[in-house]
C-alpha positions as CSV (number, residue, x, y, z in Angstrom):
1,X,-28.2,-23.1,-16.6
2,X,-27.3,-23.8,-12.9
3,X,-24.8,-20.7,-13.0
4,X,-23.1,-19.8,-9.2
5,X,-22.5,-16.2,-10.9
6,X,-26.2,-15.2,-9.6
7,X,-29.3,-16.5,-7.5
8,X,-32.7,-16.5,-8.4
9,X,-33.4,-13.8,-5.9
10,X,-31.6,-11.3,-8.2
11,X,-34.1,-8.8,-10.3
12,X,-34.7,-9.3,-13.6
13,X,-32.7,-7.1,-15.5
14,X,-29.5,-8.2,-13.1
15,X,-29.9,-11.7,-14.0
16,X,-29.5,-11.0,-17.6
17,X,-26.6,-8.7,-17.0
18,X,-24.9,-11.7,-14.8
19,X,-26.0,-14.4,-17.1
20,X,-24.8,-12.4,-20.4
21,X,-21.5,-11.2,-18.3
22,X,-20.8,-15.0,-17.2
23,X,-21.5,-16.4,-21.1
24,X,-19.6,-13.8,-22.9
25,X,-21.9,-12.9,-24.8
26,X,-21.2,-9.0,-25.8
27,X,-24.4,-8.6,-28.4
28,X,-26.3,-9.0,-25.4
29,X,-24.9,-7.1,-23.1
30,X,-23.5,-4.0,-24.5
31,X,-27.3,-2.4,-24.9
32,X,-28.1,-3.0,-21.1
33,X,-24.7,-1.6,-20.5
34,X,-25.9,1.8,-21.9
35,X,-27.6,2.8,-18.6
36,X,-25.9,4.1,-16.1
37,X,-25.3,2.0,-13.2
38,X,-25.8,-1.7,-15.2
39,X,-21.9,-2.2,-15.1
40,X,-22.2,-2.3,-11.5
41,X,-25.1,-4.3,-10.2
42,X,-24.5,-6.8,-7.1
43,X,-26.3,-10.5,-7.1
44,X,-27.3,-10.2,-3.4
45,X,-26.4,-13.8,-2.4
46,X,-22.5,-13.7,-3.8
47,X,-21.9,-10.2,-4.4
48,X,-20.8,-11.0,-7.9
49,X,-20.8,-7.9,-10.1
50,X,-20.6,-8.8,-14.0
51,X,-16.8,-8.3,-14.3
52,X,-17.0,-11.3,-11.0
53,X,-19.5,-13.3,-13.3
54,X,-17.5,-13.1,-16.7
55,X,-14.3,-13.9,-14.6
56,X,-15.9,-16.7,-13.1
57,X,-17.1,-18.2,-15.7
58,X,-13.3,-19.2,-16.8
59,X,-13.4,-21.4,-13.9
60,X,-16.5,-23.8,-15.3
61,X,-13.0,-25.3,-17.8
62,X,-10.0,-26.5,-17.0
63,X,-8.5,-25.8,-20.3
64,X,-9.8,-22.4,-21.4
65,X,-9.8,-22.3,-25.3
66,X,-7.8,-19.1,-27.1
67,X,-11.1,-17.8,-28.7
68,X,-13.0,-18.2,-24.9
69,X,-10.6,-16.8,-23.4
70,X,-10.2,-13.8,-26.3
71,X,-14.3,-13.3,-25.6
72,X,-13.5,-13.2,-21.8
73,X,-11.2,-10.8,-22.4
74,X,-13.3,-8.5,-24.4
75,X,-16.1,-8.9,-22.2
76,X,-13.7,-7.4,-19.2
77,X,-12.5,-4.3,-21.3
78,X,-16.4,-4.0,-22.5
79,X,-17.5,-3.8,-18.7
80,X,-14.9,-1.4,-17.9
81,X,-15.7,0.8,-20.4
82,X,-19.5,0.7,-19.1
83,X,-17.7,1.6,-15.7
84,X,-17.1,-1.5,-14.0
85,X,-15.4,-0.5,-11.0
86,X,-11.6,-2.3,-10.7
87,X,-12.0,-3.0,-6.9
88,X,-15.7,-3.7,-5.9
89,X,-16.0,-7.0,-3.3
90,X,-18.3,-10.1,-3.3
91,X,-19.4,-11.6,0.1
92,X,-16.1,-13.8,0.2
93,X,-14.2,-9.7,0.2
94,X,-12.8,-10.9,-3.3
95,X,-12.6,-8.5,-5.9
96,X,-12.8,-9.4,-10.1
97,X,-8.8,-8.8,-10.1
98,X,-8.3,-11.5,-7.0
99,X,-10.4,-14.2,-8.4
100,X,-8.5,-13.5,-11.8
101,X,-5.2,-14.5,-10.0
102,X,-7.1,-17.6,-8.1
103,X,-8.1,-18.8,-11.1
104,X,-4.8,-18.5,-12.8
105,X,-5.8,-16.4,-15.4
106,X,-3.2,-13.9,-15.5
107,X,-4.3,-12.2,-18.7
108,X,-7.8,-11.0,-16.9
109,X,-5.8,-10.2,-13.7
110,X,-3.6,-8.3,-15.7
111,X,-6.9,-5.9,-17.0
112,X,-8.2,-5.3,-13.4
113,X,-4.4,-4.2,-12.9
114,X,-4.6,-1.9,-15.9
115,X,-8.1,-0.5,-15.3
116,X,-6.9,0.1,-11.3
117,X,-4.2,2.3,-12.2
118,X,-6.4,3.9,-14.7
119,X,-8.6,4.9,-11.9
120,X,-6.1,5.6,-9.7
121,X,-4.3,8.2,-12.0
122,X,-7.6,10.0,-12.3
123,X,-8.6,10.1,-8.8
124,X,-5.3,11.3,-8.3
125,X,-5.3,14.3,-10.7
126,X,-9.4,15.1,-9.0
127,X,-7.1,14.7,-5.4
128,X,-8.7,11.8,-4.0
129,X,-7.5,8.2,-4.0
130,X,-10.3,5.2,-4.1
131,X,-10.9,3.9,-0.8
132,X,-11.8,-0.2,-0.8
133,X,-14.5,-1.6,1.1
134,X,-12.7,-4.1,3.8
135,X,-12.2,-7.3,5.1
136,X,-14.9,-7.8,7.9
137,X,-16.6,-4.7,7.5
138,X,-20.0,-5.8,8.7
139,X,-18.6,-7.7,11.3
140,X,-16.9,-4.2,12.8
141,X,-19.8,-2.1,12.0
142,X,-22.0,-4.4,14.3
143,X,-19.3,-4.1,16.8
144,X,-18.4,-0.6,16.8
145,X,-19.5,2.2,15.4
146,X,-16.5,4.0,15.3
147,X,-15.5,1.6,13.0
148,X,-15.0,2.5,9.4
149,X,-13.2,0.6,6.4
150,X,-11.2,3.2,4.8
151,X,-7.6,1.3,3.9
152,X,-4.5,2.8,3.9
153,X,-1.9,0.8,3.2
154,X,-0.8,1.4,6.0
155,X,2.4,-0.1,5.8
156,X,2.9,-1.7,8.6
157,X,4.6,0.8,9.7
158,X,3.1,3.1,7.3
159,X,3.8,5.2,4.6
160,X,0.5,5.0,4.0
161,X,-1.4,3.9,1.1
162,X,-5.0,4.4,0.2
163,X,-6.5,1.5,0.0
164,X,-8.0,-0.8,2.6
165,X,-8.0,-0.6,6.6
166,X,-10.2,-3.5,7.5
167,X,-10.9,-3.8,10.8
168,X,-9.6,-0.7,12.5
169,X,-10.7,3.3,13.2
170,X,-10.2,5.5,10.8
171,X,-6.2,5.6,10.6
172,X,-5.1,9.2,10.3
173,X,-1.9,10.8,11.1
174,X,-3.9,13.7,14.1
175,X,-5.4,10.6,15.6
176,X,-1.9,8.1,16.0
177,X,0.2,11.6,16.9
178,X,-2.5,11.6,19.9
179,X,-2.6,8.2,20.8
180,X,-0.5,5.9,23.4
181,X,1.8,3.4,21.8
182,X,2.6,-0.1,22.9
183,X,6.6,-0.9,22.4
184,X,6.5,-4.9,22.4
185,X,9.5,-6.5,21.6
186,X,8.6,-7.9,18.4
187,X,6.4,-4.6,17.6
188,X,5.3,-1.1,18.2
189,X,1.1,-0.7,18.2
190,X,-1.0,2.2,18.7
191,X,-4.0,2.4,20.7
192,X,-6.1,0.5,18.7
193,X,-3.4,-2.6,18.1
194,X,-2.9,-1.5,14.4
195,X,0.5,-2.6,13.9
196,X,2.8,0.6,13.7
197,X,6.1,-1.6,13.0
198,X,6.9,-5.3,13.2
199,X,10.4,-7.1,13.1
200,X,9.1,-9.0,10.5
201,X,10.5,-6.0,8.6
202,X,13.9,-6.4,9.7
203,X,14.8,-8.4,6.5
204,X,13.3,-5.6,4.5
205,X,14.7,-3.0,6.1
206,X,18.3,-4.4,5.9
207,X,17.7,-5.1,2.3
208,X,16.7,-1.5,2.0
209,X,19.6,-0.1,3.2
210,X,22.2,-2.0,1.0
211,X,20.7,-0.9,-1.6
212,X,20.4,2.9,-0.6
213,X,23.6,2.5,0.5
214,X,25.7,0.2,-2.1
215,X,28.8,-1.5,-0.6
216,X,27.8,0.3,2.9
217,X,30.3,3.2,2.1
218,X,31.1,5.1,5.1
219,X,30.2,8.5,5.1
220,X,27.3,9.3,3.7
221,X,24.5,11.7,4.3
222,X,21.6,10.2,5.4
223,X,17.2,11.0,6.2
224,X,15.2,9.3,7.5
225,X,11.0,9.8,8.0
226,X,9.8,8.1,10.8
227,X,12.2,6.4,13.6
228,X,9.3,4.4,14.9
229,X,11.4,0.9,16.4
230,X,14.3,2.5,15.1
231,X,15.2,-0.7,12.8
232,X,16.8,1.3,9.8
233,X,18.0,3.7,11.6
234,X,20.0,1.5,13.5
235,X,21.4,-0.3,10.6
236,X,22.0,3.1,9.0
237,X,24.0,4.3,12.3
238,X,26.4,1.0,11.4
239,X,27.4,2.4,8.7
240,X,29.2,5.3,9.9
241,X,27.6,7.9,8.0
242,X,28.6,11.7,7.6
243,X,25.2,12.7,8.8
244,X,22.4,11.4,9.7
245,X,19.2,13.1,10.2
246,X,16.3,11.5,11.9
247,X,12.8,13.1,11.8
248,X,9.7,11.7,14.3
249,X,6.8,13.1,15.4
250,X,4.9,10.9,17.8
251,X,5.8,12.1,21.2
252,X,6.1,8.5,23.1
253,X,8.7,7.3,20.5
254,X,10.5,10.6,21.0
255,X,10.5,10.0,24.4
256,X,12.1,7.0,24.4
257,X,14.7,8.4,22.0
258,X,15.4,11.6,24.4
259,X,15.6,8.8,27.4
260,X,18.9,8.4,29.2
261,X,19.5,5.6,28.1
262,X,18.4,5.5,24.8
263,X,21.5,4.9,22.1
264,X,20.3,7.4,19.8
265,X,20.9,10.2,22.8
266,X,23.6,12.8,23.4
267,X,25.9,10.4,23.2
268,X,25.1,9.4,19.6
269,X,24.8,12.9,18.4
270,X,27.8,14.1,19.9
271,X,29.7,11.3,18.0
272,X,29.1,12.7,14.4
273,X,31.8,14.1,12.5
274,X,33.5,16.8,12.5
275,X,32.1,17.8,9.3
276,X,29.0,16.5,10.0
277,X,25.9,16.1,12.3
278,X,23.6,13.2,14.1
279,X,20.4,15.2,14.7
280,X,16.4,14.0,15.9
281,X,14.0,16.6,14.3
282,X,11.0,16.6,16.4
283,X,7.7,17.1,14.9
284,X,5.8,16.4,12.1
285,X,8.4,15.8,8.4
286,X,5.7,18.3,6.9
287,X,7.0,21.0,9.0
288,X,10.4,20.0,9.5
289,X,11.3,18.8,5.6
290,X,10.6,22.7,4.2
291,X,13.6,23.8,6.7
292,X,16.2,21.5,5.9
293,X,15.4,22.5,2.3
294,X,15.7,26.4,3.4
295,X,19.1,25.0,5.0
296,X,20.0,23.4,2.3
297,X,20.6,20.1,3.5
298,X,21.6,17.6,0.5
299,X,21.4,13.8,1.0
300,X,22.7,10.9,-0.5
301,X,19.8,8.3,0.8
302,X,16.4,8.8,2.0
303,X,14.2,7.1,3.5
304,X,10.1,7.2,3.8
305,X,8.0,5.6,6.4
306,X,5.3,7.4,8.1
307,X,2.1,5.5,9.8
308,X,-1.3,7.2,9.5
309,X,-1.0,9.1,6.6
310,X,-2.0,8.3,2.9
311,X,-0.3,7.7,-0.7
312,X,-1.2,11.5,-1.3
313,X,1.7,12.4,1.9
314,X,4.1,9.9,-0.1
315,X,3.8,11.8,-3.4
316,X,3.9,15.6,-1.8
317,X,7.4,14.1,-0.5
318,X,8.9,13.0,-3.2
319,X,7.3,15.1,-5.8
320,X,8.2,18.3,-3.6
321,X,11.2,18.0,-1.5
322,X,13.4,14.6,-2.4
323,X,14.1,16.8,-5.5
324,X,15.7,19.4,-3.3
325,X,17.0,17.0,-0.7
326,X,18.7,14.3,-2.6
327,X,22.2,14.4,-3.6
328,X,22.1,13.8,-7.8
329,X,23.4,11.0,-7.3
330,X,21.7,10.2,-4.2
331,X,19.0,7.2,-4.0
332,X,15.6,7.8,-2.0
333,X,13.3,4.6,-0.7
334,X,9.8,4.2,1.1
335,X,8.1,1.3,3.2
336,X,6.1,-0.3,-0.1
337,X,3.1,-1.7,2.1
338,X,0.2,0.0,-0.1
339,X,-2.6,-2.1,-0.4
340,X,-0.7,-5.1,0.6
341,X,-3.5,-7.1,2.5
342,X,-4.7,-7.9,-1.5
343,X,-2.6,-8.5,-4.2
344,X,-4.2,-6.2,-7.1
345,X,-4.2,-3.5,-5.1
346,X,-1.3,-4.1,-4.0
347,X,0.2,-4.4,-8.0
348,X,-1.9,-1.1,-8.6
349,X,-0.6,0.9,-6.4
350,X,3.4,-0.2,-7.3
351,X,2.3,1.2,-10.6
352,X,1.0,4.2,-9.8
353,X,4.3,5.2,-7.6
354,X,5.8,4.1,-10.6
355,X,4.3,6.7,-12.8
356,X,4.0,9.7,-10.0
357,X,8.0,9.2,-9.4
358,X,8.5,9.3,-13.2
359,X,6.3,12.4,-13.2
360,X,8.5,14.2,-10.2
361,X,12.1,12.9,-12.6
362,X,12.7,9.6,-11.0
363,X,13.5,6.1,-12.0
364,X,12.5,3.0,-9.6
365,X,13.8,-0.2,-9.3
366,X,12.0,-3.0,-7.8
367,X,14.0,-5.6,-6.2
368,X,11.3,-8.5,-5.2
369,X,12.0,-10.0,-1.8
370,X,10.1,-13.0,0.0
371,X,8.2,-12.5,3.0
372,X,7.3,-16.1,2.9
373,X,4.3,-16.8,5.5
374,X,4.0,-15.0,8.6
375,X,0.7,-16.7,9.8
376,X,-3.1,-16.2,10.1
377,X,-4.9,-13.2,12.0
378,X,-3.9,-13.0,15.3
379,X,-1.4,-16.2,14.9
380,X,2.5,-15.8,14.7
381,X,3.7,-12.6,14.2
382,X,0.3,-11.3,14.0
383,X,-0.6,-12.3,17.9
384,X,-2.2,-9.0,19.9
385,X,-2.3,-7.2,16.2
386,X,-6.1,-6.4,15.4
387,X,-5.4,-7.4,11.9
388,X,-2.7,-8.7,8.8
389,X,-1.6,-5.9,7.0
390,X,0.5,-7.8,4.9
391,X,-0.8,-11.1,3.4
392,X,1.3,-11.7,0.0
393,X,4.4,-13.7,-0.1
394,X,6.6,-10.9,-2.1
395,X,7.7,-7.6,-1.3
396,X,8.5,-5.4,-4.1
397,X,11.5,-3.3,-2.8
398,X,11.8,0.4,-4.6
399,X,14.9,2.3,-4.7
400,X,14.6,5.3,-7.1
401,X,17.3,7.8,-8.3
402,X,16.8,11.0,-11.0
403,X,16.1,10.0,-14.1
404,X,19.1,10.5,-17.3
């Protein structure tokens, strides 16, 4: 049989695994999946693990039959069980789940969703979220050893995420605090042209706020994490609020905001209410956040959008201080970029928010929104960027409020 799924190259007992993951065929395959490490195996040429192989194979027909499709399925569950890994890349950077949307078979996508947030949860409660190999990740390691493939959502502007940084350093928040920014008019990039925010966003953002905010009421009390190009803050600011707090850490932004001329100066802050306050915190939200808890500082929207730190930063901050912060009937948000440069991850990771907010007593609502196309690498809006960190055509907007 002249299967793609695996090359004559591969070893023996790989072959089999491929060949019996690709037909379906369970009595074969469950003994070799008793040792450890069979669930897993790599055909050197594609990169296909079994889960790639058995997804694959519902390709070969255009019409996939219920029963075929029932053994694909079980064959999927049967490898996960075995410890098939939700996330592992071929040589095209394609994991099972990806191929499973390709190929239109939602039903197998849907399991490499499941088995993700499976994963996830647990790597969570051991304190460590999976990191996935990246785009290009050769291609950088030849070029620079400094290199390394750790993902992080970033965002875009970042609240982080955990999952895949192609082409970049190591992200983290000590490095970027340290770094020299670029302020284009279109974006903000740090030293390594990782994107830090983009006006692509702007839709986003302003979408974000009107639903924080519903009908734009005047007057309310207002956080926000990370000024960065200032684009919600300013649409915040139009909507006269009672207070508005403002925390950044990176020194060059802050400089720009301390400026003479910059319209979130003395000016600004001296404008606030009489009854309320237009304040910059300086410094890093994990220092600042604990005293206006201490104050106690109540909110009726929050905001979230950090750049260099992971999911793990998200969840302290709404698992240990929106709950303090936020008004009962106040709404809290985040930049939802986490994993967004591949779609199952990207699905994962909405899930697993999902279930950490219910966990710290909130509901979220997802409002999709289009991003439509923005371009290839270094095309468009990504021009002078060192890669996409957004590549899917809907953004799934979250606005959560306290459960009951």
């Amino acid at each position: 049989m002249d299967d793609p799924a695996f090359s004559p190259e591969v070893d023996e007992t790989t072959q089999l695994i491929l060949l019996h993951a690709s037909n379906h065929d369970l009595p074969a395959l469950k003994p070799l999946l008793r040792v450890q490490g069979n669930a897993t195996v790599q055909d050197p040429e594609t990169g296909y693990t079994p889960l790639h192989a058995a997804i694959a194979a519902c390709s070969y027909a255009s019409s996939c039959e219920e029963a075929d499709m029932e053994k694909a399925k079980a064959t999927v569950q049967e490898l996960f069980m075995g410890g098939a890994i939700w996330n592992d890349l071929d040589t095209s950077d394609e994991t099972p789940g990806c191929m499973a949307w390709r190929l239109g078979r939602k039903e197998l996508y849907q399991l490499c969703v499941e088995a993700g947030v499976r994963a996830e949860m647990l790597l969570g409660i051991m304190g460590g979220y999976e990191e996935l190999d990246s785009e290009d990740e050769e291609e950088e390691e030849q070029g620079e050893e400094a290199e390394v493939n750790t993902e992080t959502q970033p965002n875009g502007d970042s609240s982080g995420e955990v999952i895949i940084q192609a082409e970049r350093k190591d992200v983290n928040s000590e490095d970027y605090l340290k770094s020299k920014l670029k302020f284009e008019d279109d974006k903000l990039l740090d030293a390594d042209d990782n994107g830090v925010m983009m006006t692509w966003e702007t839709d986003i953002m302003r979408r974000s706020v009107g639903l924080l905010l519903p009908d734009l009421k005047p007057g309310a009390r207002i956080l926000n994490i990370g000024f960065g190009m200032g684009i919600i803050d300013r649409m915040f600011r139009e909507t006269k609020p009672l207070s508005h707090h403002i925390v950044e850490a990176h020194p060059a932004v802050l400089q720009k905001l301390f400026s003479p001329v910059s319209d979130f100066g003395s000016t600004w802050q001296s404008s606030a209410p009489a009854c309320g306050k237009y304040v910059i915190h300086a410094g890093k939200w994990q220092d600042i956040v604990p005293k206006l808890l201490e104050e106690g500082e109540v909110y009726d929207a929050i905001y979230f959008d950090t750049f260099g730190e992971d999911y793990s930063q998200l969840k302290l901050f709404f698992s240990e201080y929106v709950v303090g912060l936020m008004d009962p009937e106040g709404r809290f948000g985040f930049f939802n970029g986490l994993g967004a440069d591949r779609r199952v991850c990207y699905d994962v990771y909405c899930k697993v928010a999902e279930l950490d907010l219910c966990d710290a007593g909130m509901d979220v609502n997802w409002t999709d929104v289009e991003v439509g196309t923005l371009g290839g690498d270094g095309e468009g809006e990504w021009k002078g960027v060192r890669r996409r960190y957004w590549t899917l055509d809907k953004y799934r907007l979250p606005v959560c409020t306290f459960l009951g």
